[in-house]
C-alpha positions in Angstrom: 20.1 -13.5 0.3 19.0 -10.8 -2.0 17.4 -7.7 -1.7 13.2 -6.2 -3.0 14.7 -2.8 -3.0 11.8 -0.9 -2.8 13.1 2.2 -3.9 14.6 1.0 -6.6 11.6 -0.3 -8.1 9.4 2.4 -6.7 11.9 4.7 -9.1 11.7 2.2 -12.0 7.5 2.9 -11.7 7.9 6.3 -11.1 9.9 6.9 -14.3 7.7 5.1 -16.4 4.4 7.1 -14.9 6.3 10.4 -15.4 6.7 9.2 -19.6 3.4 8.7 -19.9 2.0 11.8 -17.6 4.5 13.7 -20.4 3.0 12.4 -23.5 -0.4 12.9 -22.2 0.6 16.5 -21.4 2.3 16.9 -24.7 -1.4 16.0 -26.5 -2.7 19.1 -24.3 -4.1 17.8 -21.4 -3.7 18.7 -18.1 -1.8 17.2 -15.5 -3.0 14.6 -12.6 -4.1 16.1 -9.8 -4.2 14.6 -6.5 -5.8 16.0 -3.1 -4.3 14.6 0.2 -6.5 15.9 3.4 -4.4 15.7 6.8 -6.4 16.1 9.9 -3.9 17.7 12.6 -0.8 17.2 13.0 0.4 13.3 13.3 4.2 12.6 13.1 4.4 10.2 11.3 1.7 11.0 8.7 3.2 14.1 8.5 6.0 12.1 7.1 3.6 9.8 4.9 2.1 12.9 3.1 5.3 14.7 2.5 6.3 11.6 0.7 3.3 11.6 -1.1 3.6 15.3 -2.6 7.1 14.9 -3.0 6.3 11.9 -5.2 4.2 13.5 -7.0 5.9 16.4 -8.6 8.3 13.5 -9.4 5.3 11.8 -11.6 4.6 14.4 -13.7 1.3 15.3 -10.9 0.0 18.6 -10.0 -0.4 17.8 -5.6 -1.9 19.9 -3.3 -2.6 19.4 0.8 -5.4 20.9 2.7 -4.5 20.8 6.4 -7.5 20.5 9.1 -7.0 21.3 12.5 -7.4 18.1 15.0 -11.1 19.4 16.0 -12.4 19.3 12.8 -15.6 17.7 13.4 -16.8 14.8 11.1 -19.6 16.8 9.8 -17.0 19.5 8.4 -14.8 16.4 6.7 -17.8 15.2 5.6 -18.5 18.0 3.7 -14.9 18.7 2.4 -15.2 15.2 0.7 -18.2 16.1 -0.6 -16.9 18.9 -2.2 -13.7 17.3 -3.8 -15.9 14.2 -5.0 -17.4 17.0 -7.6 -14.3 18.7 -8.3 -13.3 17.7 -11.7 -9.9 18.9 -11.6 -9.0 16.0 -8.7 -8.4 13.0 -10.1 -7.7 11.3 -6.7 -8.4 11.9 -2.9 -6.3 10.8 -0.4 -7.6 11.3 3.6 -4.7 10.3 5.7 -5.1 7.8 8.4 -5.3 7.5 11.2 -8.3 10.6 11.9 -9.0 12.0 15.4 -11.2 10.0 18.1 -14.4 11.7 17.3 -14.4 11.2 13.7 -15.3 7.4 12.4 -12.7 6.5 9.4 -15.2 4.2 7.5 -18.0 6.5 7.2 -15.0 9.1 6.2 -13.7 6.6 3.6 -16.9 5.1 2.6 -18.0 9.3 1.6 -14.7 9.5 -0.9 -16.2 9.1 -4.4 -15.3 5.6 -5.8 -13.9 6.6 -8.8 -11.5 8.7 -6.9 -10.5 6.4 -4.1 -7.0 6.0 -5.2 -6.5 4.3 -1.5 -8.8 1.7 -2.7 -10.3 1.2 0.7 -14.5 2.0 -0.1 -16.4 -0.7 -0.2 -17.0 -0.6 -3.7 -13.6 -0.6 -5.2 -12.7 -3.4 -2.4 -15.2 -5.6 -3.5 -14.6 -5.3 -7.4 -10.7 -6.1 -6.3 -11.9 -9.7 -4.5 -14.3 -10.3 -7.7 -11.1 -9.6 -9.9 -12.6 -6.9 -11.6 -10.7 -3.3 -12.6 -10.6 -1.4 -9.5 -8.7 0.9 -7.6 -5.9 -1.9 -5.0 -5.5 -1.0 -1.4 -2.2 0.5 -2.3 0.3 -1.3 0.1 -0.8 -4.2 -1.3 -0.7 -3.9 -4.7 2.7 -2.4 -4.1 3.6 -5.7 -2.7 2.5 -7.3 -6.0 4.4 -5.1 -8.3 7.3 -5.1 -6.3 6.9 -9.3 -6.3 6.3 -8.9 -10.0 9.8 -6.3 -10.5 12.2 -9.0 -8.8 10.2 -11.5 -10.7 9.7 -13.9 -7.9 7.6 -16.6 -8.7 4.0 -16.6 -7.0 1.9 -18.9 -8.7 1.4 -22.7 -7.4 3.5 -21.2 -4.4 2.8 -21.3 -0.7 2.1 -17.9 1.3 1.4 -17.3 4.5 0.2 -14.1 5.6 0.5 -12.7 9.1 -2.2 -10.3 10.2 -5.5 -9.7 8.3 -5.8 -5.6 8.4 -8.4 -4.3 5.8 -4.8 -2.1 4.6 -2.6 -5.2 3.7 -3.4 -8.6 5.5 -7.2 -9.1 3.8 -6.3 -7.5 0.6 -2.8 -9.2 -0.2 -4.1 -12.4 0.6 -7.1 -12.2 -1.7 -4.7 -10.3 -4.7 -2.0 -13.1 -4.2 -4.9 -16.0 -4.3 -6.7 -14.3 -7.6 -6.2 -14.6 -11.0 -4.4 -11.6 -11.3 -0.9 -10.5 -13.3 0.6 -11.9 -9.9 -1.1 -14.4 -8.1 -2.5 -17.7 -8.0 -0.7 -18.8 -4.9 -2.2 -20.8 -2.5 -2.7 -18.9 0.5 -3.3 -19.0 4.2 -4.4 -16.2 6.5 -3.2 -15.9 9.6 -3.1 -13.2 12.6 -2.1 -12.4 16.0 -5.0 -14.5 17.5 -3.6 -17.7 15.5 -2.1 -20.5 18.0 1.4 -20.3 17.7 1.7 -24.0 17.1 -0.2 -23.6 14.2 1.1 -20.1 13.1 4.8 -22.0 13.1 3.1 -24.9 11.3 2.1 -22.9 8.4 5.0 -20.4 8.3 7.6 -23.0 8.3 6.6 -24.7 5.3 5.3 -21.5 3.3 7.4 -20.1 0.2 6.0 -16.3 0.8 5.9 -15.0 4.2 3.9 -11.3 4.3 4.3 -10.0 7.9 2.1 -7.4 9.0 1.4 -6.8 12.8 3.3 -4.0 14.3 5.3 -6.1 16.6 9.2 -5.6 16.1 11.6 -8.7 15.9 8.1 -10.7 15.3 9.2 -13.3 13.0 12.5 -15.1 14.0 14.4 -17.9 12.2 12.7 -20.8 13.7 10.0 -19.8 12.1 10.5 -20.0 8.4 12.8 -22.5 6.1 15.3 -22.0 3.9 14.7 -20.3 0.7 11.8 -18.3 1.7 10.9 -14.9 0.3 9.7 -12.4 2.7 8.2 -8.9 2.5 8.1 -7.2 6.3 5.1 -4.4 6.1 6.1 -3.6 9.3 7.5 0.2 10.6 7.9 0.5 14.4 10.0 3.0 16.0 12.5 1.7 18.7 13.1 3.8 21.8 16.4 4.9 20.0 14.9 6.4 17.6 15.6 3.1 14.9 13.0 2.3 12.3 12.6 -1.9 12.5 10.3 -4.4 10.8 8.3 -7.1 11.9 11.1 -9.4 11.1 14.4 -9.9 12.8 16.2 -8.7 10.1 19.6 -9.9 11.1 18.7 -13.2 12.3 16.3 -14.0 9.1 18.0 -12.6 6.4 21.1 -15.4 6.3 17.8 -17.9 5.7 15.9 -15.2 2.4 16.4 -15.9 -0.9 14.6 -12.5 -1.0 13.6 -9.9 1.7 12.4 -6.7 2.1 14.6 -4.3 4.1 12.8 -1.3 6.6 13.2 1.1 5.9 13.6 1.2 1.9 11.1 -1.9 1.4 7.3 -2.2 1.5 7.1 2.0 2.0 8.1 3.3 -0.8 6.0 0.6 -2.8 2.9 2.0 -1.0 3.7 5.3 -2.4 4.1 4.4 -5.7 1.2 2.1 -6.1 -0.6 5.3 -5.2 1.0 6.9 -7.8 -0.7 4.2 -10.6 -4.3 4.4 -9.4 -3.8 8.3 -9.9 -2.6 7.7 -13.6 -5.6 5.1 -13.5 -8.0 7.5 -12.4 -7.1 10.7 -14.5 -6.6 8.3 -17.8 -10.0 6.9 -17.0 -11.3 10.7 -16.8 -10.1 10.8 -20.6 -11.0 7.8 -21.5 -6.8 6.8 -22.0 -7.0 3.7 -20.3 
């Protein structure tokens, strides 16, 4: 059994970004600059955007966070987007998920300017990603990939199943996995919560990838995948102990991996850094560096 180390890649990516962010710098350009919005006061995006900022300062990035109290009414974020979409000095946006009740997070993401939807979520830049054009991957996703594409595990010709079809992960790493892309051509099968389990077990058992992404801790167990299998756990639940867990049964799987993702230290730190890239993508695009 071996180990995707997230951070360790995440720090390998990070490293390289920062080289790059310097010799840009060096030619007298300014830095990257990316706005995160957080609408009250969430644990655990708390958490999310601290990483985020801390990140970063670590890439070279100038960062900063405009807090919104939990009222805020759609109208006002509305307008706030509007305001950083013509902002020249912000390369990217960020509006941290999930948002309040009374706001509605598509019309929210689908305001965010295109060429500065570093989540790559808006319709646009999700579209040109299916098509296999250059656009802005939903980042947990293409974290996934590069993290695939670090360890070099082999993807194409191979068998994945995904579990759980979420506009963050599920949709987009099965279409990113199944395209011509730097990693990909696998042959892949969707699946979610609503699939049978006979035929869930059918297709997980004789898949090469498993992707797990529902929210359910201990969801995948040995029965359900052979021997050999790679698998990435997207999953972060918080036991009534206070533990972080996967989706997977990390002790009962792992014996079975030729390569898995630990939580915490797997898929989350990939998510940051893949956020870090469109950023670089977006501000080199800005000066035509790309």
């Amino acid at each position: 059994m071996n180990l995707l180390d997230g951070k360790r890649c995440a720090d390998s990516l990070i490293a390289d970004i920062a080289k790059q962010v310097a010799r840009h710098v060096d030619a007298g350009l300014r830095k990257p600059h990316m706005t995160v919005v957080l609408v009250g006061h969430h644990a655990p995006s708390e958490s999310y955007v601290k990483s985020k900022v801390t990140t970063c300062t670590l890439s070279g990035f100038e960062s900063n966070l405009i807090r919104l109290p939990k009222t805020v009414t759609e109208k006002e974020l509305l307008w706030l987007i509007q305001q950083i979409n013509t902002d020249a000095s912000t390369d990217g946006v960020i509006v941290q998920l999930p948002l309040p009740k009374q706001i509605n997070a598509q019309r929210v993401i689908n305001a965010i300017a295109p060429e500065k939807d570093i989540d790559g979520f808006h319709p646009a830049n999700f579209g040109r990603m299916a098509l296999g054009q250059k656009a802005f991957r939903p980042a947990t996703a293409y974290g996934i990939c590069k993290l695939l594409q670090f360890y070099q595990v082999p993807v194409a010709g191979k068998h994945c199943v995904v579990i759980g079809r979420s506009n963050i992960v599920g949709k987009p790493i099965s279409i990113m996995l199944s395209n011509d892309f730097d990693i990909g051509n696998a042959t892949v099968t969707l699946t979610h919560i609503e699939t049978p389990r006979e035929l869930l077990l059918e297709e997980t058992r004789r898949a090469d990838i498993v992707i797990v992404a529902v929210g359910i801790p201990g969801f995948v167990t040995p029965d359900m995948v052979k021997d050999g299998v790679t698998l990435i756990d997207v999953g972060i639940n918080r036991l009534e102990n206070g533990k972080i867990v996967g989706d997977v049964d990390f002790p009962a799987v792992a014996p079975k991996c030729e390569w898995i993702t630990p939580v915490p230290g797997g898929v989350g730190r990939m998510t940051v850094a893949a956020l870090m890239i469109n950023t670089l993508m977006a501000y080199q695009n800005n000066f035509e560096l790309a």
